[in-house]
mmCIF file of the N, C-alpha and C atoms, coordinates in Angstrom:
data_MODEL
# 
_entry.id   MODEL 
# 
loop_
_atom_site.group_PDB 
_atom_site.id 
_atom_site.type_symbol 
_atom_site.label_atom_id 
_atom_site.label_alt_id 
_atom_site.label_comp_id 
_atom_site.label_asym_id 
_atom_site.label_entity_id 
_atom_site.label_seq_id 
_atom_site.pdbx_PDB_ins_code 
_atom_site.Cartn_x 
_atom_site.Cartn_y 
_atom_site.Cartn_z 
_atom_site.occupancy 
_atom_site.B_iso_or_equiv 
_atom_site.pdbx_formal_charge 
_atom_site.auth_seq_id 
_atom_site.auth_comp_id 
_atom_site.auth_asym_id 
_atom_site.auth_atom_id 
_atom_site.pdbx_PDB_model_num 
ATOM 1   N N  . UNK A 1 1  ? 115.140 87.922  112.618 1.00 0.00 ? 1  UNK A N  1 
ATOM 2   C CA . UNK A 1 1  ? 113.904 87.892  111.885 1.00 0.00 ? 1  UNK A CA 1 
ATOM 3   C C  . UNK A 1 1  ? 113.427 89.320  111.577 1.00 0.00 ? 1  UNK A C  1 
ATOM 4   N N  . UNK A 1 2  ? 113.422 90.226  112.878 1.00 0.00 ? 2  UNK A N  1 
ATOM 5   C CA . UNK A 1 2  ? 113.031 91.758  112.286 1.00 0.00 ? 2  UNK A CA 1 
ATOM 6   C C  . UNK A 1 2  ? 114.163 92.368  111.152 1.00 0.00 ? 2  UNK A C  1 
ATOM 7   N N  . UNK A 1 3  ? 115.097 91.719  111.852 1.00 0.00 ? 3  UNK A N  1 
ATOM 8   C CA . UNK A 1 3  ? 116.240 92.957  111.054 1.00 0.00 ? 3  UNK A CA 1 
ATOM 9   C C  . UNK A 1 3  ? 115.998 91.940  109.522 1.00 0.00 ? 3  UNK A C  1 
ATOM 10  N N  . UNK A 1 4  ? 115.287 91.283  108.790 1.00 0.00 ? 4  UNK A N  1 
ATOM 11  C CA . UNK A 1 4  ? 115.455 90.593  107.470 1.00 0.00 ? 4  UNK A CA 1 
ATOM 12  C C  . UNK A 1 4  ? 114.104 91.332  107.401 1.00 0.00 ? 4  UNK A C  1 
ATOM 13  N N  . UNK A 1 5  ? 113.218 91.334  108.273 1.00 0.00 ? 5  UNK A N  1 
ATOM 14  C CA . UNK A 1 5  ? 111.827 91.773  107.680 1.00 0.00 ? 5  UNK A CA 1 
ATOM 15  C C  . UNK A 1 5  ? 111.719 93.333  106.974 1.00 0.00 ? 5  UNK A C  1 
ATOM 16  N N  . UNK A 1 6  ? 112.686 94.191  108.091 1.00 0.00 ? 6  UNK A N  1 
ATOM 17  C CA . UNK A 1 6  ? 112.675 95.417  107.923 1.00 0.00 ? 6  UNK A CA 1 
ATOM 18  C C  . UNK A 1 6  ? 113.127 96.002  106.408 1.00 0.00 ? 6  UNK A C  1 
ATOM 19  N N  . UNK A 1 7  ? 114.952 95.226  106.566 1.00 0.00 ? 7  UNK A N  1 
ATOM 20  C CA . UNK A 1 7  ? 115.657 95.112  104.850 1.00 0.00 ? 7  UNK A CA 1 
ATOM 21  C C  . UNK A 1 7  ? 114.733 95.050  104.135 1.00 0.00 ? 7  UNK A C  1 
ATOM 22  N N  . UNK A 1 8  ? 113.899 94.317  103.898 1.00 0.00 ? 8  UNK A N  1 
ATOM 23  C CA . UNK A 1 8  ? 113.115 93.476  102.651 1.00 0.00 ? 8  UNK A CA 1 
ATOM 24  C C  . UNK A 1 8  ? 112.234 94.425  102.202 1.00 0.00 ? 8  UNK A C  1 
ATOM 25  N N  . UNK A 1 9  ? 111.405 95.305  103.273 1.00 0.00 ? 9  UNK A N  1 
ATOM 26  C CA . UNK A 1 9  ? 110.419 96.710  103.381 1.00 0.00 ? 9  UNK A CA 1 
ATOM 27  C C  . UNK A 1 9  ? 111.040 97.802  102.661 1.00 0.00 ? 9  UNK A C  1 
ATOM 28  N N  . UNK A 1 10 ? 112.398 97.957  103.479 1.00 0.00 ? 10 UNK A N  1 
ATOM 29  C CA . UNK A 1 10 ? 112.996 98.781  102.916 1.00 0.00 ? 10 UNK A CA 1 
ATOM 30  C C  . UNK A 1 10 ? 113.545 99.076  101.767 1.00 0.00 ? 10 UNK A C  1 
ATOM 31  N N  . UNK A 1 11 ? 113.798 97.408  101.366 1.00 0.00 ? 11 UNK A N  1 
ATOM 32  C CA . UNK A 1 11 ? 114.374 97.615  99.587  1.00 0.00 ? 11 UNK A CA 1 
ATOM 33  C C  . UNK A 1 11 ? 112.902 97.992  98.672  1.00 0.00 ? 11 UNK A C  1 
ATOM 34  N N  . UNK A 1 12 ? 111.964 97.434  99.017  1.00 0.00 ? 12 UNK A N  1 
ATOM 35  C CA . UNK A 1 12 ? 111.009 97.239  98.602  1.00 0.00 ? 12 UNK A CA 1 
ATOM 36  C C  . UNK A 1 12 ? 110.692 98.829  98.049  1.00 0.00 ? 12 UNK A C  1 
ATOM 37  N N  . UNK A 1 13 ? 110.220 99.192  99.121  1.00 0.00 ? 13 UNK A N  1 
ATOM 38  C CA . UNK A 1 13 ? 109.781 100.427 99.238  1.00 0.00 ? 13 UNK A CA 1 
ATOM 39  C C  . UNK A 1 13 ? 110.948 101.658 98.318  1.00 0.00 ? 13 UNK A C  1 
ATOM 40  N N  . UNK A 1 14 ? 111.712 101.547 98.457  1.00 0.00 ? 14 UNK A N  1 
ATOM 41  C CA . UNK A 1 14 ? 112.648 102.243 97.873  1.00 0.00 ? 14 UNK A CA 1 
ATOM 42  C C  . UNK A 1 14 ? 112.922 102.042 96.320  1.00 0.00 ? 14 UNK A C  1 
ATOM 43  N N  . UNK A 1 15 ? 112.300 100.984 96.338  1.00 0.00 ? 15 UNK A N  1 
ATOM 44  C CA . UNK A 1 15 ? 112.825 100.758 94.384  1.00 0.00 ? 15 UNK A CA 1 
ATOM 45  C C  . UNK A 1 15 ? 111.177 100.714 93.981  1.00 0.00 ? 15 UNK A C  1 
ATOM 46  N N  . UNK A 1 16 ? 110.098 100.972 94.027  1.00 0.00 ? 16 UNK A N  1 
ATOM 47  C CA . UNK A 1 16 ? 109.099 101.517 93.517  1.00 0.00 ? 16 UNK A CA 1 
ATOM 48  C C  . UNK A 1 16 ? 108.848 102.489 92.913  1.00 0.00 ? 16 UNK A C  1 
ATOM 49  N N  . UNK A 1 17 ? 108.957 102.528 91.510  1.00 0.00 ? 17 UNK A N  1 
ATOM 50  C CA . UNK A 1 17 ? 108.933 103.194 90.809  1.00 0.00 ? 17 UNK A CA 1 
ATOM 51  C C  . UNK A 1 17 ? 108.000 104.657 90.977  1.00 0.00 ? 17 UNK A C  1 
ATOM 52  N N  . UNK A 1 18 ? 106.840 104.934 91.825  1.00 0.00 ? 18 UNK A N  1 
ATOM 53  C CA . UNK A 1 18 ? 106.497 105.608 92.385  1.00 0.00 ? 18 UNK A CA 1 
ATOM 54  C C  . UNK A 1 18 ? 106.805 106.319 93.505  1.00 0.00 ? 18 UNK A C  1 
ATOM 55  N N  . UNK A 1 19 ? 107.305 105.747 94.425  1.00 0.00 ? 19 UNK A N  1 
ATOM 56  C CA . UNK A 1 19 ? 108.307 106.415 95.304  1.00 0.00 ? 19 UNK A CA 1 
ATOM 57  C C  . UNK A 1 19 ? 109.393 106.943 94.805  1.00 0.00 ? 19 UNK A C  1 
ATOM 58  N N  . UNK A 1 20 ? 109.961 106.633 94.366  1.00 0.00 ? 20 UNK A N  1 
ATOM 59  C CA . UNK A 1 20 ? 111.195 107.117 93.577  1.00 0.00 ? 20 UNK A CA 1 
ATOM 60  C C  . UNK A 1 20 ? 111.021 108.309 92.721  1.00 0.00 ? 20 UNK A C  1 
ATOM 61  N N  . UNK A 1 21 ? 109.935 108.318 91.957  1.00 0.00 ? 21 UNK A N  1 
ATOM 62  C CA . UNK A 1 21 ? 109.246 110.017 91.652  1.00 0.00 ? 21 UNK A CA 1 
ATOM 63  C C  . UNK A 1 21 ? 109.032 110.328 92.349  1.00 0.00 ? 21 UNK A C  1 
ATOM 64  N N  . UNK A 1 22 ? 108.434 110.275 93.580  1.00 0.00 ? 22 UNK A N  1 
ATOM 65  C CA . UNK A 1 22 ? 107.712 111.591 94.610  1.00 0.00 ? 22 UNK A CA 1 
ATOM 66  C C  . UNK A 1 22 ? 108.789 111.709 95.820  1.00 0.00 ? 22 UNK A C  1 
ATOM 67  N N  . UNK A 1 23 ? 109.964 110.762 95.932  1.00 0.00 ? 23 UNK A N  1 
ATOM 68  C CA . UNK A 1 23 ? 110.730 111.072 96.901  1.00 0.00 ? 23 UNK A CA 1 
ATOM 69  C C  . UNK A 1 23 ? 111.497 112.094 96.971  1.00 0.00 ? 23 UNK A C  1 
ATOM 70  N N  . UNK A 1 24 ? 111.811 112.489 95.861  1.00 0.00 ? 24 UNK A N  1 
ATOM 71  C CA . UNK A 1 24 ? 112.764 114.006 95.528  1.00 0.00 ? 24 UNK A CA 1 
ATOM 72  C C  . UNK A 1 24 ? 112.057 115.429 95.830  1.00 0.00 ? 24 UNK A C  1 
ATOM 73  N N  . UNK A 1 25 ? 110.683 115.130 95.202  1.00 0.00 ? 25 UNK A N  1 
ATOM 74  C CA . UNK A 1 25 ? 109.533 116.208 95.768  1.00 0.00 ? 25 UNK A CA 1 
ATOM 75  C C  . UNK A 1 25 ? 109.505 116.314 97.358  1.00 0.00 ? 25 UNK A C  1 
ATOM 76  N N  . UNK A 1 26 ? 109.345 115.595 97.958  1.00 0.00 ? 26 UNK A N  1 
ATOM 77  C CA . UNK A 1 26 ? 108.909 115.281 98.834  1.00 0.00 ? 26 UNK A CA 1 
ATOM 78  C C  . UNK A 1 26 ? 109.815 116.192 99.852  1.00 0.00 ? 26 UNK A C  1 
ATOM 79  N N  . UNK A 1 27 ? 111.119 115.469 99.298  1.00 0.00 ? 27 UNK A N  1 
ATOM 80  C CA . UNK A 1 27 ? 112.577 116.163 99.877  1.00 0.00 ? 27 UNK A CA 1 
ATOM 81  C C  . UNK A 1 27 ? 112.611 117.407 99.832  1.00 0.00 ? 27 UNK A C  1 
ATOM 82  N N  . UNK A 1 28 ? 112.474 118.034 98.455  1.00 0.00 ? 28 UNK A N  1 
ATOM 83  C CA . UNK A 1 28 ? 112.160 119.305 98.495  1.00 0.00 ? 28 UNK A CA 1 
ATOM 84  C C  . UNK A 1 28 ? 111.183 120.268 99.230  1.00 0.00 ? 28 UNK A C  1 
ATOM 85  N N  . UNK A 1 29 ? 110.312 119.652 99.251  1.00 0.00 ? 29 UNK A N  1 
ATOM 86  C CA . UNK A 1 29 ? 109.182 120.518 99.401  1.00 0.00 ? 29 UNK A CA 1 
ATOM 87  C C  . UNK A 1 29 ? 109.597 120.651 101.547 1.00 0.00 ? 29 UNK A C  1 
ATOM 88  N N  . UNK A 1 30 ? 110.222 119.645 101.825 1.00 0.00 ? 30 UNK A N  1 
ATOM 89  C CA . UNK A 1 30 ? 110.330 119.330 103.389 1.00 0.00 ? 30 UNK A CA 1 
ATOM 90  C C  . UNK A 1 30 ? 111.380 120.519 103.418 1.00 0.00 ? 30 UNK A C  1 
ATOM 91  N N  . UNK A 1 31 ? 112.633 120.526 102.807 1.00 0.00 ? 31 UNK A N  1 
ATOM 92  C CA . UNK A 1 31 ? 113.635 121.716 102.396 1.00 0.00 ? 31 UNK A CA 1 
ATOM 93  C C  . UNK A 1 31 ? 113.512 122.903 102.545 1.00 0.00 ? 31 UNK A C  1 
ATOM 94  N N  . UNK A 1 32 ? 112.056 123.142 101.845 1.00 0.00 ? 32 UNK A N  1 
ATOM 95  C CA . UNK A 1 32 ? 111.413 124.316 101.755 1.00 0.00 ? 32 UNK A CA 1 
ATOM 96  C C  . UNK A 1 32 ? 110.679 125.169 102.314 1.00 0.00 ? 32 UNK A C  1 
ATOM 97  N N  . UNK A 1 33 ? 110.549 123.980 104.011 1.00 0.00 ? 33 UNK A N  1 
ATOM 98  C CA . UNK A 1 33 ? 109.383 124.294 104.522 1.00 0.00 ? 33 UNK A CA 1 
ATOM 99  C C  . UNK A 1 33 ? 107.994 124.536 104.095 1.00 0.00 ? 33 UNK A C  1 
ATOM 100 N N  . UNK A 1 34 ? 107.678 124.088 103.148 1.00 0.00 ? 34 UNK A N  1 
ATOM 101 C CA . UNK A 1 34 ? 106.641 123.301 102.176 1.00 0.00 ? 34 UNK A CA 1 
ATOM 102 C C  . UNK A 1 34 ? 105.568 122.177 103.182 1.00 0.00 ? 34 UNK A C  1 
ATOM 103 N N  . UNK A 1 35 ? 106.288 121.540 103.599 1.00 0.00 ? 35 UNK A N  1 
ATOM 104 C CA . UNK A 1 35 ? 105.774 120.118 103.936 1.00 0.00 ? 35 UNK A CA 1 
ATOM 105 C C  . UNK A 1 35 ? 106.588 119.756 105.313 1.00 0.00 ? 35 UNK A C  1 
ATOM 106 N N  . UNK A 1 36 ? 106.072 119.291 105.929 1.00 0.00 ? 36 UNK A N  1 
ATOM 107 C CA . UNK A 1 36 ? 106.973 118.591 107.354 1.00 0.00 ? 36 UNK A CA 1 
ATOM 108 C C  . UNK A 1 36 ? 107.171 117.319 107.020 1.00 0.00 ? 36 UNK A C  1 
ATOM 109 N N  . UNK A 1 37 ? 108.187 116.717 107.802 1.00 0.00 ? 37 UNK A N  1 
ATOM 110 C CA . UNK A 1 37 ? 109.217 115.720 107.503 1.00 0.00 ? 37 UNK A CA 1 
ATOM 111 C C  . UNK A 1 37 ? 108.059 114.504 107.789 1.00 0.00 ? 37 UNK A C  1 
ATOM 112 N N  . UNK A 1 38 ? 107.190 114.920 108.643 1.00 0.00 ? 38 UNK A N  1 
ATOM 113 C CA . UNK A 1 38 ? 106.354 113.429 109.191 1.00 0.00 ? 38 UNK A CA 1 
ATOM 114 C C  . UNK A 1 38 ? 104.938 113.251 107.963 1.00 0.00 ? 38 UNK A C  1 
ATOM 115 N N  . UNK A 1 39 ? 104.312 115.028 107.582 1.00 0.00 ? 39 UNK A N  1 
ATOM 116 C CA . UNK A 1 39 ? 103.666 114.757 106.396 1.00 0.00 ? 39 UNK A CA 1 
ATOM 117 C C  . UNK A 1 39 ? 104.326 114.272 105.205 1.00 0.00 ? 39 UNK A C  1 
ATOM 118 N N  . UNK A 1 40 ? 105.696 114.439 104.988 1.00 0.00 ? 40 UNK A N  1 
ATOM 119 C CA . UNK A 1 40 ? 106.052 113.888 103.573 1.00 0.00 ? 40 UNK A CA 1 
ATOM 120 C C  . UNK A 1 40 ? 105.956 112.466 103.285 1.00 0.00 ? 40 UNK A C  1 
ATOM 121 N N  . UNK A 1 41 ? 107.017 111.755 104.653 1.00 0.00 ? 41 UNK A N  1 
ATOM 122 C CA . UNK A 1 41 ? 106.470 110.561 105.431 1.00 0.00 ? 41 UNK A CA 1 
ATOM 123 C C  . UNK A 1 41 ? 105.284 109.497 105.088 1.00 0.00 ? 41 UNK A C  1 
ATOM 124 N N  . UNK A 1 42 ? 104.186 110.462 105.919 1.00 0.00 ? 42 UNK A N  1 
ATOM 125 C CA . UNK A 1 42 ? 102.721 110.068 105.476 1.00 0.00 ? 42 UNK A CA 1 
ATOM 126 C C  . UNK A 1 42 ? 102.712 109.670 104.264 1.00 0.00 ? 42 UNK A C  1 
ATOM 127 N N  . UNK A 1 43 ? 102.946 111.122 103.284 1.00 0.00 ? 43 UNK A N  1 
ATOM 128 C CA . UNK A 1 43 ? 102.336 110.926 101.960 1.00 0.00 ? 43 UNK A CA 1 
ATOM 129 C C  . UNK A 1 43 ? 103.523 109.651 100.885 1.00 0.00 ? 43 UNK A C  1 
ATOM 130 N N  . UNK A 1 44 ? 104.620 109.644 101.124 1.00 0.00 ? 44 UNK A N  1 
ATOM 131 C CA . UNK A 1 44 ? 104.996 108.350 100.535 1.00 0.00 ? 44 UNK A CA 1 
ATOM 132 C C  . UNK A 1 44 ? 104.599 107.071 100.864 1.00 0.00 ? 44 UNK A C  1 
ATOM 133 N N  . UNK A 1 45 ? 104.278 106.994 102.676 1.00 0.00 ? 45 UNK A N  1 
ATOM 134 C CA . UNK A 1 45 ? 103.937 105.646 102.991 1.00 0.00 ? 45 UNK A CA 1 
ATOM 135 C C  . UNK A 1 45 ? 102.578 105.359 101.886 1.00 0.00 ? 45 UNK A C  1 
ATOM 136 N N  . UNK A 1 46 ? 101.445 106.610 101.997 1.00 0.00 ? 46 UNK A N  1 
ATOM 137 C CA . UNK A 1 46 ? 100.099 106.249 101.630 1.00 0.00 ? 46 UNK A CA 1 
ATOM 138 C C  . UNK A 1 46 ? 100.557 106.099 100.228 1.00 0.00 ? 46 UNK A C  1 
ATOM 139 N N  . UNK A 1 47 ? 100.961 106.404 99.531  1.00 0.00 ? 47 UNK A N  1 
ATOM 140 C CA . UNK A 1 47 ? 101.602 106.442 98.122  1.00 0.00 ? 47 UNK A CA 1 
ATOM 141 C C  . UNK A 1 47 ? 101.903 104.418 97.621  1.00 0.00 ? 47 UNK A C  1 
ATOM 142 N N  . UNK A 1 48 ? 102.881 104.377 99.118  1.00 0.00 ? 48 UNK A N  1 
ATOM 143 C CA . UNK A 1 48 ? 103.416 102.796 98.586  1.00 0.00 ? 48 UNK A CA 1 
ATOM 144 C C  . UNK A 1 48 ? 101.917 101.506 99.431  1.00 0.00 ? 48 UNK A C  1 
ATOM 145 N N  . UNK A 1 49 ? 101.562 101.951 100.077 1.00 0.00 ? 49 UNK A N  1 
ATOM 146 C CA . UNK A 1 49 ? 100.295 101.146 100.260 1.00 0.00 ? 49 UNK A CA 1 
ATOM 147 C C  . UNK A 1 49 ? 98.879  101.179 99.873  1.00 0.00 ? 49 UNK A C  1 
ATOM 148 N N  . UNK A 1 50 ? 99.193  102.133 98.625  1.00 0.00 ? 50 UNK A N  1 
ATOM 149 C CA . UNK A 1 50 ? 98.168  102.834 97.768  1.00 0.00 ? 50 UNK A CA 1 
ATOM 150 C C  . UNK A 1 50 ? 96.770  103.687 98.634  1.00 0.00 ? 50 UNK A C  1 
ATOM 151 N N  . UNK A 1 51 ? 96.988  104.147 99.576  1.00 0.00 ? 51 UNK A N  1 
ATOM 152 C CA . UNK A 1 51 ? 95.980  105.291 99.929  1.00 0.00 ? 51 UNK A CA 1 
ATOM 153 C C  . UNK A 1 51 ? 96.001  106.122 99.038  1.00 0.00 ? 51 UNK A C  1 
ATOM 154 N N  . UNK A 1 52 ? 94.799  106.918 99.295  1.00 0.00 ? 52 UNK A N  1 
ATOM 155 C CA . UNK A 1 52 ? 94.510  108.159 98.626  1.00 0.00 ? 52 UNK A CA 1 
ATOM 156 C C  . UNK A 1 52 ? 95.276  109.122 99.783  1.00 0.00 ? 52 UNK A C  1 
ATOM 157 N N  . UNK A 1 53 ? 96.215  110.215 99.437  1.00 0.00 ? 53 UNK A N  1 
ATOM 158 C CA . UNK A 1 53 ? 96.533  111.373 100.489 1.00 0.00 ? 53 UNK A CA 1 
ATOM 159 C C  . UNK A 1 53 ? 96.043  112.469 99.984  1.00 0.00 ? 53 UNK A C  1 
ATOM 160 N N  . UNK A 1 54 ? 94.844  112.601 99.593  1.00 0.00 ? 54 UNK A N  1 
ATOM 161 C CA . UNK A 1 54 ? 94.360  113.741 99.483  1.00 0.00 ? 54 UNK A CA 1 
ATOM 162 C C  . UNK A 1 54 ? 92.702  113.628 100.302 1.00 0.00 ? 54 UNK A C  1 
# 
């Protein structure tokens, strides 16, 4: 049951057309020491459950 719940999150989340723009940033900017791996994190989760991260 978790391991179908998790898949389903995960496809989910990954083919959102919004994530999918800011995930490359995100990558980068973590790359760059820009951003830490757990703020980038943050800011896609709040992104796909529509928070504001600012």
């Amino acid at each position: 049951m978790m391991e179908t719940i998790n898949e389903q999150l995960r496809l989910n989340f990954y083919n959102q057309p919004e994530i999918i723009s800011q995930l490359e940033q995100n990558k980068k900017a973590v790359q760059n020491d820009e951003l830490s791996p757990f703020a980038a994190a943050q800011n896609l989760l709040a992104l796909y459950f529509g928070k504001d991260t600012k």
